[in-house]
C-alpha positions in Angstrom: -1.6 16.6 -13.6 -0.1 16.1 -16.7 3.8 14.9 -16.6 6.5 15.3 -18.7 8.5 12.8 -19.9 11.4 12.9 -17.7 8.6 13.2 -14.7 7.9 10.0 -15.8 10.9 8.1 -16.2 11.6 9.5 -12.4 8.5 7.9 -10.8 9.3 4.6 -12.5 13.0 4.8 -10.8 11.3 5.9 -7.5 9.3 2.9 -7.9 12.0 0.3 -8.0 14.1 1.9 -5.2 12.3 5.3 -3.2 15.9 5.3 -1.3 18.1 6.2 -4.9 20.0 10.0 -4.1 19.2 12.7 -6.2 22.8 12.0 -7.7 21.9 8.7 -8.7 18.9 9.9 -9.9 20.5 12.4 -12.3 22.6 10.4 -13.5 21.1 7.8 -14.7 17.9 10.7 -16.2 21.2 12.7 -17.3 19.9 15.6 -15.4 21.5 17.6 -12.9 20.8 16.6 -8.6 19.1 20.5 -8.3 16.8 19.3 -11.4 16.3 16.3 -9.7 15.8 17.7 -6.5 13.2 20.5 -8.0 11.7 17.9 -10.1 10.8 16.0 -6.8 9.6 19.1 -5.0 7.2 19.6 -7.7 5.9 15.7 -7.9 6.0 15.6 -3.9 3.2 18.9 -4.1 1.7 17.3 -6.5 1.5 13.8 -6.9 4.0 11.7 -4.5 1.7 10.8 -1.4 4.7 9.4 0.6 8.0 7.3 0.8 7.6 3.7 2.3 9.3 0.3 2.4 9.0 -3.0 1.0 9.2 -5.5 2.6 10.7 -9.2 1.9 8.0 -12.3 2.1 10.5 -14.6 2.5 12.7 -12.5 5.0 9.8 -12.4 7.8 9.7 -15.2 10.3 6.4 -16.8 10.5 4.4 -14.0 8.0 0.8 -15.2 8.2 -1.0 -13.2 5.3 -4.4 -13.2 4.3 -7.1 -11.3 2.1 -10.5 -9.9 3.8 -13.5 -8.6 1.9 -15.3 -6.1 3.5 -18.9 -5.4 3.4 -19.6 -1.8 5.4 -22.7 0.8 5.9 -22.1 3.3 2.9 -22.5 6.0 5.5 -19.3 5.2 7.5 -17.1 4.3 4.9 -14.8 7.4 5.6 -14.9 6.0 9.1 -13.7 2.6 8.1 -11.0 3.8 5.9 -9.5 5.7 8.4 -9.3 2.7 11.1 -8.1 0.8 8.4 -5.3 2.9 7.7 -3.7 3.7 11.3 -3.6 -0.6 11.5 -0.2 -1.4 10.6 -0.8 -4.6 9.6 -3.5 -3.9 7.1 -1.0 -3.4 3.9 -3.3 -2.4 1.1 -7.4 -1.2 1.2 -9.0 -1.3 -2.3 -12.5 -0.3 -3.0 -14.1 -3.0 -5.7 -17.3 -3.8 -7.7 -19.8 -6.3 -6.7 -21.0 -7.4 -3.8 -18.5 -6.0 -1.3 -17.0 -2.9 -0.7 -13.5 -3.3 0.1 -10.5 -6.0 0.1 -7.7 -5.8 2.4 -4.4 -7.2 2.4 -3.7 -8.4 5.9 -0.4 -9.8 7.6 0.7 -10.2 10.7 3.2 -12.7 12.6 1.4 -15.6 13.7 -2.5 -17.2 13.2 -3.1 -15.9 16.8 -2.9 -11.9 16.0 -4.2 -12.7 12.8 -7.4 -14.1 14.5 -7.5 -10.8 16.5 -6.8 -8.0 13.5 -9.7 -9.8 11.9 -12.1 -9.6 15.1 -10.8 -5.9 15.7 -11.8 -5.3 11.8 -15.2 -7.0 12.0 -15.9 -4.8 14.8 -15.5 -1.6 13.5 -18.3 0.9 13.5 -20.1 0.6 10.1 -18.4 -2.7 8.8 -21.4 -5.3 8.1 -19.6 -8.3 7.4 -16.6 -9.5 6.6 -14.9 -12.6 4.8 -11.2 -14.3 5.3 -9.2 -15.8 2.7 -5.7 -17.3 3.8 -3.1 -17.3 2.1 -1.4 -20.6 1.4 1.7 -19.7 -0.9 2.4 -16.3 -3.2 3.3 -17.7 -6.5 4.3 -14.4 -7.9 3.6 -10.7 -7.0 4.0 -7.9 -9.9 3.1 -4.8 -7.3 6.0 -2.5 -6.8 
């Protein structure tokens, strides 16, 4: 889909803050809250997937992240995907090149769920192996 300009410059304030109103929107695109709220009809047929939240690293009590790279059965990657998705505390699936298939972003509360996420992942249908990579400290994160 190709956007205009002003398409655009509303993602990128979506982006920084999903919860702006339509007013605030406007304003600060000088548009009108019906173009706004149009404009977001359109993208959200379009292109917006969905609204979520971000949350603080250094707000959660005992946040025990970690990175898994997962290698599955080509047949049942749908499958995997799908499990992966409906476990809350998987927070990103990316497919990659090389030797593996997929890397996770994991977190959870404590080292004890952790250790059971990562068995419950390792035994999902079509999943082959798997590899865990704590993380220690986030030095900085540029993601929105």
């Amino acid at each position: 889909m190709e956007l205009q300009e002003n398409e655009k410059q509303l993602l990128d304030l979506l982006k920084i803050n999903s919860r702006m109103s339509a007013a605030e929107l406007g304003r600060k695109l000088n548009l009108a809250r019906s173009t706004i709220h149009m404009m977001l009809g359109k993208l959200e047929d379009k292109i917006i997937d969905g609204y979520t939240i971000k949350l603080k690293s250094d707000a959660l009590e005992n946040d025990t992240r970690c990175y898994v790279t997962i290698t599955r059965d080509p047949k049942k990657s749908a499958l995997i995907e799908d499990s992966l998705y409906n476990m809350a505390e998987v927070d990103c699936l990316a497919t990659v090149a090389g030797n593996i298939n997929f890397m996770i972003l994991v977190r959870t509360q404590n080292h004890q769920q952790m250790d059971e996420v990562l068995t419950n992942i390792a035994m999902l249908d079509g999943v082959l192996k798997t590899e865990s990579h704590m993380i220690l400290s986030s030095k900085f994160n540029r993601m929105p």
